[in-house]
C-alpha positions as CSV (number, residue, x, y, z in Angstrom):
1,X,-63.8,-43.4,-1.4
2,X,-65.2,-40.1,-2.2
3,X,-64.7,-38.3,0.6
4,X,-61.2,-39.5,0.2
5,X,-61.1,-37.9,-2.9
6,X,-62.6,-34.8,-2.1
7,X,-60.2,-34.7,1.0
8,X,-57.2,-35.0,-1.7
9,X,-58.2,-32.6,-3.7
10,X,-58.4,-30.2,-0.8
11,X,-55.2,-31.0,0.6
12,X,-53.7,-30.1,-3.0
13,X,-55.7,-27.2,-3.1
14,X,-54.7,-25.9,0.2
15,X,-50.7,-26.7,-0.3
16,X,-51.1,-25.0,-4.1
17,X,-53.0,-21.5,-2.2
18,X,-49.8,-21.7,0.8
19,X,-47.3,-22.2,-2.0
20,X,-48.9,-19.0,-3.5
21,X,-49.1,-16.8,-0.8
22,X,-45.1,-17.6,0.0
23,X,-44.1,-16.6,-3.6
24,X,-42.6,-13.6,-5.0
25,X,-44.8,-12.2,-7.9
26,X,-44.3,-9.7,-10.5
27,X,-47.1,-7.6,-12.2
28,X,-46.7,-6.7,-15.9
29,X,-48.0,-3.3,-17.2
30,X,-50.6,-5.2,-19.7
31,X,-52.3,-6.5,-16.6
32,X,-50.6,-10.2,-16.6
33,X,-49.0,-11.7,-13.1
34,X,-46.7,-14.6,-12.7
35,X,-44.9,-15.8,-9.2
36,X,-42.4,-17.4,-8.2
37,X,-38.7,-16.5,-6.7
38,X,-36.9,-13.7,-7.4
39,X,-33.4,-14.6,-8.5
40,X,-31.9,-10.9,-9.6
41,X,-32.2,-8.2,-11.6
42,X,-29.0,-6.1,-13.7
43,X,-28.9,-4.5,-17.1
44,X,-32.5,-4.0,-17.3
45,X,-33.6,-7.7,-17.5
46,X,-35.5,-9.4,-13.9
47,X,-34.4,-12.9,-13.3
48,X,-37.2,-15.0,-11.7
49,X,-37.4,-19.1,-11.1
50,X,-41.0,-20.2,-11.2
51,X,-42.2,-23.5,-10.0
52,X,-44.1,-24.2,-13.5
53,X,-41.7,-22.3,-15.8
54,X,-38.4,-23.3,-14.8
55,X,-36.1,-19.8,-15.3
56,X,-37.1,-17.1,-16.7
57,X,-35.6,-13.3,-17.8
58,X,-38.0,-10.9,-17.8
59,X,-37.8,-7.2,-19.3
60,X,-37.7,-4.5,-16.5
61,X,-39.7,-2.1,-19.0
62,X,-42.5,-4.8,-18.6
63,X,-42.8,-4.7,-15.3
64,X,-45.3,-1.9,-13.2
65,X,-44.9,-3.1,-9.9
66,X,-43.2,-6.5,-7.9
67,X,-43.6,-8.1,-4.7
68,X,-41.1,-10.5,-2.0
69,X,-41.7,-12.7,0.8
70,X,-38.6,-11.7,2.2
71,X,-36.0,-9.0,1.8
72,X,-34.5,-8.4,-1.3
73,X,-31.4,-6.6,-1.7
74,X,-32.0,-3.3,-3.9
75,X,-29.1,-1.3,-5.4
76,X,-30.3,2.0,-6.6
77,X,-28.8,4.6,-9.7
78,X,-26.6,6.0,-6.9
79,X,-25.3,2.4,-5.7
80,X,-27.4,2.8,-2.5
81,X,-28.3,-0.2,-1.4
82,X,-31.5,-1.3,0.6
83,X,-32.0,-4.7,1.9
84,X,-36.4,-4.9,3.1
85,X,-38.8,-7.0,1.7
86,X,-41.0,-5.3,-1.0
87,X,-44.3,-5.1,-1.4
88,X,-46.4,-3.9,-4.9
89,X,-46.8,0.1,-5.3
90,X,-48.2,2.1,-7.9
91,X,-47.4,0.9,-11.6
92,X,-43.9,2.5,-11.7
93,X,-43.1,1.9,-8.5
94,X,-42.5,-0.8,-5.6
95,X,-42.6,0.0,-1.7
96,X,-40.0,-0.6,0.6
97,X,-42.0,-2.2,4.4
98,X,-40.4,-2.3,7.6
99,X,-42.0,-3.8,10.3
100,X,-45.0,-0.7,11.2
101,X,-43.5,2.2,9.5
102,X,-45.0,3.8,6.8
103,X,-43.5,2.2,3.4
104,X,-41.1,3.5,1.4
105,X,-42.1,3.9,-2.3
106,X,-38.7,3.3,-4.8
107,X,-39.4,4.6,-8.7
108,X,-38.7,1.2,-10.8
109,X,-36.7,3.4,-13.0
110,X,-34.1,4.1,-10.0
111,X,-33.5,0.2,-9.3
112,X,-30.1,-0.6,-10.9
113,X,-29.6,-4.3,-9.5
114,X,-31.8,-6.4,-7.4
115,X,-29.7,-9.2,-5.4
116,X,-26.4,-8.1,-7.3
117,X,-23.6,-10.2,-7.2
118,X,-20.7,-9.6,-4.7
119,X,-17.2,-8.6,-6.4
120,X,-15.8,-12.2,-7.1
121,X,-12.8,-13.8,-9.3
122,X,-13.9,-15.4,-13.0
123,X,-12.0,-16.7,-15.4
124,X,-11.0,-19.4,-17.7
125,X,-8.2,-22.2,-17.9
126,X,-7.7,-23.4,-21.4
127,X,-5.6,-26.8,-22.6
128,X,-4.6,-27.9,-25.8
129,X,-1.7,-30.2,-26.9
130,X,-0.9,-33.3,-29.3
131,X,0.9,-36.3,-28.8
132,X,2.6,-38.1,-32.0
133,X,4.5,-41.4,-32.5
134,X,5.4,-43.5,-35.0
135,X,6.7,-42.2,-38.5
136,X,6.5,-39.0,-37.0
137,X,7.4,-38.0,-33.5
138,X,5.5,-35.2,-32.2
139,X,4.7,-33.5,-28.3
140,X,3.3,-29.9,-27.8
141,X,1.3,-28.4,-25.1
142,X,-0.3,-24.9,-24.5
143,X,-2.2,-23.6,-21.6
144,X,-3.5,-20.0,-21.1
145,X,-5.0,-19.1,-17.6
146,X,-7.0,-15.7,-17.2
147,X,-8.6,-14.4,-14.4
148,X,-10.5,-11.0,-13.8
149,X,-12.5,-9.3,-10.6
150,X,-14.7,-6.6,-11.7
151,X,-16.7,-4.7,-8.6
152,X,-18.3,-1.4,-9.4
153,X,-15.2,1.1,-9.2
154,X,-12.7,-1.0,-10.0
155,X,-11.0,-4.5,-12.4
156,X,-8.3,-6.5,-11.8
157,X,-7.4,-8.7,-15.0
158,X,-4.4,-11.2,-14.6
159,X,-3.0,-13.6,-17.6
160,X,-0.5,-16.3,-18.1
161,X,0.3,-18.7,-20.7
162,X,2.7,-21.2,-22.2
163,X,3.1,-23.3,-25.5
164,X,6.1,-26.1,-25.8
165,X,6.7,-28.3,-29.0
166,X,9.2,-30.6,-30.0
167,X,9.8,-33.2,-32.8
168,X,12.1,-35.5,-33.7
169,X,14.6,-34.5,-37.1
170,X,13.5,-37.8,-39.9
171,X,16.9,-37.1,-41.4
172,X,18.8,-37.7,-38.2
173,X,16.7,-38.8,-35.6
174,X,17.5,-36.2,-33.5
175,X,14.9,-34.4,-30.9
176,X,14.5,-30.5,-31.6
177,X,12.3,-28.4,-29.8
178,X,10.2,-25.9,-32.3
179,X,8.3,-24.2,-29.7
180,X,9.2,-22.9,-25.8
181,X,7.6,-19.3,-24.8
182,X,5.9,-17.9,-21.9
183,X,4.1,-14.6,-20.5
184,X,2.3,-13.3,-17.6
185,X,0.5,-10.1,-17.0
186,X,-1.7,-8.2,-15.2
187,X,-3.7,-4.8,-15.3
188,X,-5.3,-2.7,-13.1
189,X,-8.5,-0.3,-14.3
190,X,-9.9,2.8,-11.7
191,X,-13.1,3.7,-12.9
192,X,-13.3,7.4,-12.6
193,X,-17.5,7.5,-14.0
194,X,-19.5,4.7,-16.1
195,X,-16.8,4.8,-19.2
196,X,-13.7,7.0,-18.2
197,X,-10.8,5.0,-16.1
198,X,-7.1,4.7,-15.7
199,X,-5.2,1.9,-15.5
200,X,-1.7,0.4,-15.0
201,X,-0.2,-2.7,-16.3
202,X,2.6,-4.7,-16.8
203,X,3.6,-8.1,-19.4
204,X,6.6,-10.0,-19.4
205,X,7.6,-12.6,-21.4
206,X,10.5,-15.3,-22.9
207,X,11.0,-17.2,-26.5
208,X,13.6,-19.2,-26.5
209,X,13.1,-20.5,-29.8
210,X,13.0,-16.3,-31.3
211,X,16.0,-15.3,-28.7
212,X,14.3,-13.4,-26.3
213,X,15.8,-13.7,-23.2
214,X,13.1,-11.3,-21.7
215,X,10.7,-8.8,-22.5
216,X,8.7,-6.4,-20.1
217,X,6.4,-3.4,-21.1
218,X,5.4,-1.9,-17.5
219,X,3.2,1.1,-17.7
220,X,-0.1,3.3,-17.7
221,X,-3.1,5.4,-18.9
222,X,-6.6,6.4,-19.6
223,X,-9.1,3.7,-20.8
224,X,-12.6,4.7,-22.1
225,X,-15.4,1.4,-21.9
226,X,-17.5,1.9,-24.9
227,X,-19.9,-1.2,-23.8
228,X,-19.9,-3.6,-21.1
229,X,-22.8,-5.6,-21.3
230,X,-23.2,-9.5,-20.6
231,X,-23.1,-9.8,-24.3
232,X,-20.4,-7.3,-25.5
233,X,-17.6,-5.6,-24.0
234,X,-15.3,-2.7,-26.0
235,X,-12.8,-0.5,-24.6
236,X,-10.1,1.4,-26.2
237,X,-6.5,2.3,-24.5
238,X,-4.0,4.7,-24.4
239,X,-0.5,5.5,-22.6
240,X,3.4,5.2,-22.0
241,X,5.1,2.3,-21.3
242,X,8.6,1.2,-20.3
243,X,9.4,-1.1,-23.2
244,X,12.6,-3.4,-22.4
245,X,13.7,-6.2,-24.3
246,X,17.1,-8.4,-23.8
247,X,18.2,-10.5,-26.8
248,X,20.0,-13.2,-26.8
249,X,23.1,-12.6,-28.7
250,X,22.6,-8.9,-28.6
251,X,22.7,-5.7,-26.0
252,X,19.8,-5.3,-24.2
253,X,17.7,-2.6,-25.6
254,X,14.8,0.0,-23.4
255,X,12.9,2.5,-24.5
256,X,9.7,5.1,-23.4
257,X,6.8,3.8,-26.2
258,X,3.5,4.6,-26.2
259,X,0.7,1.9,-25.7
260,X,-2.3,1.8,-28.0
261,X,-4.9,-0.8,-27.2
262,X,-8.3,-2.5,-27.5
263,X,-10.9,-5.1,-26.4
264,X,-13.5,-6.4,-28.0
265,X,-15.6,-9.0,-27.1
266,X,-19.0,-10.4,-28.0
267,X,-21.6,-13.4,-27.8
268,X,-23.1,-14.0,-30.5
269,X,-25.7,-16.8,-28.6
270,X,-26.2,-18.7,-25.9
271,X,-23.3,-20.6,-26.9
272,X,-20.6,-18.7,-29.3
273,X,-18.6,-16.0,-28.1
274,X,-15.8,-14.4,-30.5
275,X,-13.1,-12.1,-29.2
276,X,-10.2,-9.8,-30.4
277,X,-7.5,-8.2,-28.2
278,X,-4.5,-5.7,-30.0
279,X,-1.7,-4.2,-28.3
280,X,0.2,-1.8,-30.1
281,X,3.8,0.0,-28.7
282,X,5.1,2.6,-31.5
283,X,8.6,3.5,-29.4
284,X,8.5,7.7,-28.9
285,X,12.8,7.5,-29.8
286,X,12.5,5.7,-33.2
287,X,9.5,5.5,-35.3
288,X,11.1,2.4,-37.0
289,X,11.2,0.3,-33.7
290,X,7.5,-0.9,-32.6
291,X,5.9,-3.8,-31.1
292,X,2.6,-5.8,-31.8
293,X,0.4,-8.2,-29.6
294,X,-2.7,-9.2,-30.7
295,X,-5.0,-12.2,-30.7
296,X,-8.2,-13.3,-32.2
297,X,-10.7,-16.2,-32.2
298,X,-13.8,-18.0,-31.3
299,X,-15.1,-19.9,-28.2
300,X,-17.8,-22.6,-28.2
301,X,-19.3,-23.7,-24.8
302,X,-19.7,-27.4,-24.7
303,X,-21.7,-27.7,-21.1
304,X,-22.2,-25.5,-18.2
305,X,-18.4,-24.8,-17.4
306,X,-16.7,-26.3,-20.6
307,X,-16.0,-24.7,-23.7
308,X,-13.6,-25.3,-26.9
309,X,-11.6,-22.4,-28.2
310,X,-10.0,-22.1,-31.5
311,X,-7.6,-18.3,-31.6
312,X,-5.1,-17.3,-33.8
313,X,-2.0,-15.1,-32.0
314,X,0.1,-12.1,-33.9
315,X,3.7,-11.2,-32.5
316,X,5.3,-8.9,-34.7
317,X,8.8,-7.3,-33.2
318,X,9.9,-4.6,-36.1
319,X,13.7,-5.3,-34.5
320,X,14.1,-9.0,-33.6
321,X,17.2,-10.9,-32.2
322,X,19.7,-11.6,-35.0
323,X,18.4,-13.7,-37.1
324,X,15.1,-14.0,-36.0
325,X,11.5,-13.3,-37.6
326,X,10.0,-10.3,-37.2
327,X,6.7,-12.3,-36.7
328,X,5.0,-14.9,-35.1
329,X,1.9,-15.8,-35.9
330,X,0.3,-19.2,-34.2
331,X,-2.5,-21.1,-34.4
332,X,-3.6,-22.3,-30.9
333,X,-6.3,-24.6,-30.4
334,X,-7.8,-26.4,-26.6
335,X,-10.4,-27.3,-24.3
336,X,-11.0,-25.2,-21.7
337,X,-12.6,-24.8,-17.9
338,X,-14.3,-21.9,-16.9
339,X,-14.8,-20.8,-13.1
């Protein structure tokens, strides 16, 4: 029985020291080690998925040196990119080994991203709607779809969305539809350094219920990206735009406006994000004739992928189809998918 045991323990022994010697490991600059497997690395924070710890986020400043079992793609301050296994260097530094030749030593300081994420499509799909019957007789629906691609030099952001309501008159029974708009978009931003770009973009959209046959505001400028971090993103816009609008009722009116804009968005945890978006086009013919988009709210994730949103949404048109508002303000809430 005990040499059982003792056979046991060095079985365990042996598959814990193998485990060990196939495991990344990172050494800290106060002496400390942990391994494990290297996940990725961007914005100055090392992902790594230990055995015992689960996932962890480690500070780059932390770290004096790192090793792999394997290659390891390296993106350097330049956007070179390296793809050896690594082995530990001088504190400050990790080497680069291939096969016999002498190793390569990289300054930590000149790793941008380590195992950085090919350019790929994220976004959201967001659903909200209620269904009444009985005294009263209520349907309305909205959905909002946004996608964006963001790869080094460039972004791609595309947008859609579409509220319908409808209720039934208790004086005479009779079913009237309150609510039936839509819009699509899409903008495209050239990075020119880290925070200058241009972009170009178009929207185009129909109220029924407000008149508007159609509306489109094709156009361009500069953009300057304030912050773009995973936990806030600000950017500011400016430009000309082709602002054309067809009334229902009245002639169809186009005119050169400028375009004024922002983005702001930021988490505030691991679970609440809040965001703000204004459009503003001031037309350059009459000062009196100007049109505001903007939006604002909060977004709670409920798992992984799933998430609740609650936004309120601004249009304001200072010359509106006859008899129509000048503004719209709505209060849209849903349930939403993100992928």
């Amino acid at each position: 029985m005990r040499i059982l045991t003792i056979s046991a323990a060095l079985v365990l022994a042996s598959a814990c020291a193998v485990s060990t010697l196939h495991a990344d490991e990172v050494l800290f600059k106060n002496g400390d080690r942990i391994s494990g497997t290297i996940v990725s690395a961007d914005e100055g924070e090392l992902v790594l998925k230990s055995d015992v710890a689960g996932k962890i986020t480690i500070k780059m400043t932390d770290v004096a040196t790192f090793s792999t079992t394997g290659p390891v793609t390296l993106q350097l301050q330049d956007n070179t990119q390296l793809n050896q296994p690594v082995t530990t260097g001088e504190s400050g530094q990790v080497n680069l080994q291939q096969g016999t030749v002498q190793a390569q030593p990289v300054a930590m300081d000149n790793i941008k991203r380590i195992n950085p994420e090919a350019p790929n499509w994220k976004g959201s799909i967001t659903v909200g709607g209620m269904l009444e019957r009985g005294n009263s007789r209520t349907d309305s629906l909205n959905v909002d779809i946004n996608a964006v691609r963001r790869s080094e030099n460039d972004r791609i952001t595309l947008g859609a969305g579409y509220r319908f309501g409808r209720q039934r008159e208790p004086g005479t029974g009779d079913i009237e539809t309150s609510t039936d708009n839509w819009f699509m978009g899409g903008k495209y931003d050239y990075f020119l350094d880290k925070k200058w770009y241009v972009y170009a973009s178009t929207r185009v959209e129909r109220d029924r219920i407000a008149g508007l046959d159609l509306r489109m505001t094709p156009g361009g400028g500069v953009g300057y990206q304030w912050i773009e971090t995973k936990q806030t993103s600000f950017s500011t816009e400016a430009g000309l735009a082709w602002l054309y609008e067809d009334y229902r009722g009245a002639d169809s009116t186009s005119a050169i406006a400028a375009r004024l804009a922002y983005s702001l968005s930021h988490q505030l945890n691991d679970k609440v994000a809040l965001f703000h978006d204004v459009e503003f086009f001031p037309s350059l013919e009459d000062i009196h004739d100007y049109l505001i988009l903007a939006d604002a709210g909060v977004r709670a994730d409920l798992t992984e992928t799933m998430f609740s949103e609650f936004k309120f949404q601004l249009k304001h048109d200072s010359s509106p189809a006859p008899g129509a508002s000048r503004s719209d303000l709505r209060y849209v809430v849903g349930i939403g998918w993100r992928f």
